[in-house]
N, C-alpha and C positions, 0 to 999 in steps of 0.2 A: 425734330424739325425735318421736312422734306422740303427736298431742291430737284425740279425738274432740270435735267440734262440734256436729253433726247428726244426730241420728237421723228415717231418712224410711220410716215405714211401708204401704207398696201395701196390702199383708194380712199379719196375720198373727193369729189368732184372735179375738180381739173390735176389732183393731184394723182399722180402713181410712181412707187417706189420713189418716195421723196426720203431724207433723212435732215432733219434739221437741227444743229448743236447748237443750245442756249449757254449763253455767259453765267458765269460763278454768281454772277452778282445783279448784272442788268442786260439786259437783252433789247435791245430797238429794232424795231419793225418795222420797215418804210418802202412805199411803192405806189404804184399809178391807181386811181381808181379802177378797180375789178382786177387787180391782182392777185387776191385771194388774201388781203390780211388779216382781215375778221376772221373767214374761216379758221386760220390757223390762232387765232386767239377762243376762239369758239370751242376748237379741239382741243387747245392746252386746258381752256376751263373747266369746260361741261363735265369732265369724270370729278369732279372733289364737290364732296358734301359737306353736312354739320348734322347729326343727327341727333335725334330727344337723346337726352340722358349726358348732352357733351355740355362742360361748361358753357363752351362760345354758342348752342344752342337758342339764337332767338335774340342776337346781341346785334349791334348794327355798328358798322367800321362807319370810321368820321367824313368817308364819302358816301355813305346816302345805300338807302338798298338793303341786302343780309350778304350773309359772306359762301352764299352759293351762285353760281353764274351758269346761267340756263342761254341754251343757243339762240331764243328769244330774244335775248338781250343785246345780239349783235346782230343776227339775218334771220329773214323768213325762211322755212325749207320749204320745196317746190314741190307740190304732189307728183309734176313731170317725170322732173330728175333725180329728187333725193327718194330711192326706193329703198327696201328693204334688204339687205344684206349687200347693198351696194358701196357699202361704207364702215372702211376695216381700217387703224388705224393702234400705237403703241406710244405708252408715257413709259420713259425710261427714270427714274430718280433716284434718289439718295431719301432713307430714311432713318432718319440716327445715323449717321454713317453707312450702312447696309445696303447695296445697290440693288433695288427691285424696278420691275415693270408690270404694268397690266396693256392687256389688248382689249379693244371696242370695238364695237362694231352696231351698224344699224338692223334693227328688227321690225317687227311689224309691232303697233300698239293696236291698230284699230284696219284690219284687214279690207273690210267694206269700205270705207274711207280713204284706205291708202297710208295712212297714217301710219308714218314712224316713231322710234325712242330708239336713244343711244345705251348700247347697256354694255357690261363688261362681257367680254367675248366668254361660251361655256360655263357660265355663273348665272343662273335661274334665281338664285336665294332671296327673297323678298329683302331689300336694303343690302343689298351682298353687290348691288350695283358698281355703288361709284368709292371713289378714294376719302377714308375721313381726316378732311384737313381743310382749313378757312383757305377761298381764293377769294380775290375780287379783281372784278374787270376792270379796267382801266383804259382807257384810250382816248387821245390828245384829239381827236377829230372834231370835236367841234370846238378846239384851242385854238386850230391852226387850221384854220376851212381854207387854204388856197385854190384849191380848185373852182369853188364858186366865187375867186375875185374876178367883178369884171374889169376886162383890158388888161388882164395880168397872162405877159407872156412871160410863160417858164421856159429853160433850155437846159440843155446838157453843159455842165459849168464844175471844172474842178476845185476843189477846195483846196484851199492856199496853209500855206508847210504853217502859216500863222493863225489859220482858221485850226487850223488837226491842232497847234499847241493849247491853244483855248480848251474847246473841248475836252482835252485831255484831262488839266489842269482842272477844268470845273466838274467833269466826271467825278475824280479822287476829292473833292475838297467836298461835294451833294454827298458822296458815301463813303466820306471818313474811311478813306482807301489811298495803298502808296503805290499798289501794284501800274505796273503800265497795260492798258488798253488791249487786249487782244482783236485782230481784225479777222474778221471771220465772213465771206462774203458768198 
């Protein structure tokens, strides 16, 4: 089993020398539009594959799709901005227990064009690219469209010592967990 831990950003569009530590168990993402969350759900994705020969090869999770997540699936990249070698990036995880990382980075696919692919940084090897393991992308964005309510003013609004017990509560009881919440900001 691997469990991403670390995400370690070099560059990668608005990000530089970012580092971001994911939860044992569940990690939430939350922020204004264009704050960059798909990217970094893009980045956590896009290195893990399933390739011929793997059982889970060709099987589809009971949300819809296969169980590879291509940067397609969350943003376009900009012939502008996203160039080739301008986008360097590290998954840090746990595999069987064993702490590994791989680094990324953007190349050229299609030089005339512009055209990039993400590939694992100093690894050429045809399928020697990405990590083999099932991800699937997930994201509540068209659960919870608030941004496009009209007449809906949002504001800066703390959350009440009864709001955090909730949450807490219903975190551990969703994943059959006693641990208490770590806050990670």
């Amino acid at each position: 089993m691997k469990s991403i831990k670390k995400l370690e950003i070099l560059k990668f569009r608005g990000f530089r020398d970012t580092e971001i530590e994911l939860g044992s168990r569940l990690t939430a993402i939350a922020g204004q539009n264009g704050s960059q969350k798909s990217t970094i759900l893009g980045i956590l994705s896009q290195p893990f594959t399933i390739p011929k020969g793997n059982p889970l090869f060709g099987e589809k999770p009971l949300t819809g799709g296969d169980y590879r997540s291509a940067f397609g699936d969350k943003f376009k990249l900009s012939p502008d901005f996203d160039v080739a070698y301008d986008h360097e990036w590290t998954i840090n995880y746990l595999d069987n227990g064993k702490e590994k990382s791989e680094t990324f980075e953007s190349i050229h696919r299609d030089k005339k064009r512009g055209l990039i692919r993400f590939w694992k940084k100093d690894d050429d090897r045809k399928g020697g690219s990405y990590i083999v393991h099932p991800v699937i992308f997930l994201s509540l964005n068209r659960l919870f469209p608030l941004g496009e309510e009209k007449g809906l003013s949002v504001g800066a609004q703390e959350i009440t010592s009864d709001e955090i017990l909730f949450c807490q509560e219903w975190h551990n009881r969703i994943l059959l967990i006693d641990e208490p919440i770590q806050e990670v900001s």
